[in-house]
C-alpha positions in Angstrom: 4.4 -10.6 -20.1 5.3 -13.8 -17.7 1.1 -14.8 -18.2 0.7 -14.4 -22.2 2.8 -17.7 -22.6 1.6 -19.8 -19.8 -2.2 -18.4 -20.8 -1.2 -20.0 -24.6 0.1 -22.6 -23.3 -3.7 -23.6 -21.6 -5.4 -22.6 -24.2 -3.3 -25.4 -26.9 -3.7 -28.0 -24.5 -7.3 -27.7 -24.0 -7.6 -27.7 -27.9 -5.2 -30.6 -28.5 -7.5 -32.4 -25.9 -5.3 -32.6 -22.8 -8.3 -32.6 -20.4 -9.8 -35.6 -19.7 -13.2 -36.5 -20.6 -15.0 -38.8 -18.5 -16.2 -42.4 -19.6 -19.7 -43.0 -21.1 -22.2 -43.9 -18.2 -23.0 -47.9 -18.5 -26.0 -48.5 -19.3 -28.3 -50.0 -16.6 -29.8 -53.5 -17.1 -33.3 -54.5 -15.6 -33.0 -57.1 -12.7 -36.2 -58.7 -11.3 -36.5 -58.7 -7.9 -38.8 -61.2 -6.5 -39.6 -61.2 -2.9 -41.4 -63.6 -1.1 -42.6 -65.4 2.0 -44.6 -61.8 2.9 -45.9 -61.2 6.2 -48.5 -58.9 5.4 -50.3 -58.1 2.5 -50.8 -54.5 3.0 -47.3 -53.0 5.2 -44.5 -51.5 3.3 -41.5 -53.6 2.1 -38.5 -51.3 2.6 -35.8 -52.2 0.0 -32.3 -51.7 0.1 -29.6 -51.8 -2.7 -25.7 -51.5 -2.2 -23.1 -51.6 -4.7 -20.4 -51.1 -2.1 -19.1 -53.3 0.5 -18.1 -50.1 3.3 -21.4 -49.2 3.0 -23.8 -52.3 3.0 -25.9 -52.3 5.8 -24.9 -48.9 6.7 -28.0 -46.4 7.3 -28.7 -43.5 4.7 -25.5 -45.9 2.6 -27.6 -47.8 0.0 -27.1 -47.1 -3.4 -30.8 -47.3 -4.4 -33.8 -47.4 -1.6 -37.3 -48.2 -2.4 -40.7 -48.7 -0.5 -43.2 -50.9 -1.9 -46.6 -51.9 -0.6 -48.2 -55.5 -1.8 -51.6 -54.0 -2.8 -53.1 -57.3 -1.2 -50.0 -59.3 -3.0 -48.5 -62.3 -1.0 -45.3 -61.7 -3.6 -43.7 -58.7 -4.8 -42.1 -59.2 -8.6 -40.1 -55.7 -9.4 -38.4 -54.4 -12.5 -35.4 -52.4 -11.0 -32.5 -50.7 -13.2 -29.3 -51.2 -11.5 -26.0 -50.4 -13.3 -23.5 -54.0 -14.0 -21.6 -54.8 -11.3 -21.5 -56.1 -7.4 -25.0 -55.7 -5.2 -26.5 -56.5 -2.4 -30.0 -56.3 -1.1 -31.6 -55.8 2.4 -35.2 -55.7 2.6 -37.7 -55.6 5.5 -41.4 -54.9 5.8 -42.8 -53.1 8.4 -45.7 -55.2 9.8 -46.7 -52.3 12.2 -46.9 -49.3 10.0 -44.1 -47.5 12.4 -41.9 -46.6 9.5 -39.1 -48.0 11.2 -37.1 -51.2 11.1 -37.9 -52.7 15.0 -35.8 -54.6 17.3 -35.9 -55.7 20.5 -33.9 -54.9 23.5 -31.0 -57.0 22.4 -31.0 -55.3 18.6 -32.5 -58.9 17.3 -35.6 -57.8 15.1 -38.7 -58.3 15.6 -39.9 -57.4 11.9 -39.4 -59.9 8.9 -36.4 -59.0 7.1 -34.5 -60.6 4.4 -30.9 -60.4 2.5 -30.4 -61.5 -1.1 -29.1 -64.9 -1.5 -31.4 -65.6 1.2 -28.2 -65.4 3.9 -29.7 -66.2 7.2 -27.3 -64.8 9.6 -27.6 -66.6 12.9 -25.2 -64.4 15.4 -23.9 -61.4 13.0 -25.5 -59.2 10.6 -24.2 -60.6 7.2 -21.6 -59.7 5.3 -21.6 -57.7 1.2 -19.8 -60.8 0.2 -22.3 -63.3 1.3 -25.3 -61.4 -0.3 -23.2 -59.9 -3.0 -25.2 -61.0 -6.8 -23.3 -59.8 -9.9 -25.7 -58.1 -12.5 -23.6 -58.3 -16.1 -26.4 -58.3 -18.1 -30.2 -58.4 -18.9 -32.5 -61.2 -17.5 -30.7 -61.3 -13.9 -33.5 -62.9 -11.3 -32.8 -62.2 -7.6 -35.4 -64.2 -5.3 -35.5 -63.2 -1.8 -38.0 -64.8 0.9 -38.6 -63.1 3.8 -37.7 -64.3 7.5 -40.7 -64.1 9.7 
């Protein structure tokens, strides 16, 4: 007898819209990335997006990863959807076809690599908010040269 009220009871809230529906999904806008100052015209450009700053820089963190190879290009132009909000890129190509990011024995790499805002970090790895771009609508351009 005890669950014929509290069973009602549900059942009017769900009907009188008591749960709570979730948002509608923002829209993504088209940013152009542009990357230049490539050190090969045939090895993979590894690209990574972040949209957080706990996870930038963090492996298997991005947001969006992508792998692109020049096709004899000296300069990559790419359409990429990426919802409004804070992001960062890190990008690097892999000159030796290893399909991995090298350093040497003191974790300094030894492939070009490259952060958006073109940040140049001289002792550190960079931070999200030094590289952080804000994308709040269409026509956003983010250049990035790469550091050979």
């Amino acid at each position: 007898m005890k669950t014929l009220p509290l069973a009602t009871l549900l059942l009017s809230g769900l009907a009188l819209g008591a749960v709570p529906v979730p948002p509608p999904a923002v829209a993504p806008e088209t940013v152009q990335v542009v990357i230049t100052n490539l050190a090969s015209t045939h090895s993979v450009v590894w690209i990574n997006f972040y949209n957080a700053p706990e996870k930038f820089l963090k492996e298997g963190q991005h947001a969006l990863h992508l792998a692109v190879r020049p096709d004899g290009k000296t300069e990559l132009t790419l359409p990429v959807a990426l919802a409004p909000g804070e992001w960062a890129v890190a990008l690097t190509q892999d000159t030796n076809d290893n399909e991995k990011f090298d350093k040497n024995f003191l974790g300094i790499p030894t492939e070009p690599y490259a952060f958006s805002n073109n940040v140049r970090p001289h002792i550190a790895a960079p931070t999200f908010q030094e590289c952080k771009f804000i994308v709040s609508g269409p026509g956003k351009v983010v250049s990035i040269a790469l550091k050979k």
